[in-house]
C-alpha positions, 0 to 999 in steps of 0.5 A: 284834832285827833293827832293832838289827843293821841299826844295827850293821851301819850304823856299821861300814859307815861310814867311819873319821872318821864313826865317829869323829865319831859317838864323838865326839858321844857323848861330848859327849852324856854329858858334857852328862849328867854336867854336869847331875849335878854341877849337882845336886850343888852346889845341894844345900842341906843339905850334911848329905846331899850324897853322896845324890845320888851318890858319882860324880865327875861333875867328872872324868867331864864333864872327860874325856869333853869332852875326849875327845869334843872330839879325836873330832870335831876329829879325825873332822869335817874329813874327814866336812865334806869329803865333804859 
């Protein structure tokens, strides 16, 4: 529990745009995941039981979230490289 709140208390204490990157590569990870489900998907072989694998839109979901991810870093790491 205590190893849980240092992490927290870690990420509010970094800066705006390091949080934001953080977001940001977060949202690439589960777009990275929701790729890899909608591959599963089409390899399919019996159609008939397609929709086994999921009723999700893994499509929509990895679309978004690059695209959210993307503007999270691209907003975020200019100021995080800069301090580097």
């Amino acid at each position: 529990m205590r190893r849980r709140m240092d992490i927290f208390a870690q990420f509010e204490l970094l800066s705006d745009a390091a949080q934001l990157a953080l977001v940001g590569g977060m949202f690439w990870v589960f777009a990275g995941f929701a790729g890899m489900m909608e591959r599963r998907r089409a390899k399919r072989r019996d159609l008939a039981r397609l929709e086994q694998v999921g009723w999700i839109p893994w499509l929509t979901l990895f679309m978004l979230a690059a695209i959210v991810g993307g503007g999270c870093l691209a907003l975020g790491l200019p100021a995080v490289l800069g301090r580097l």
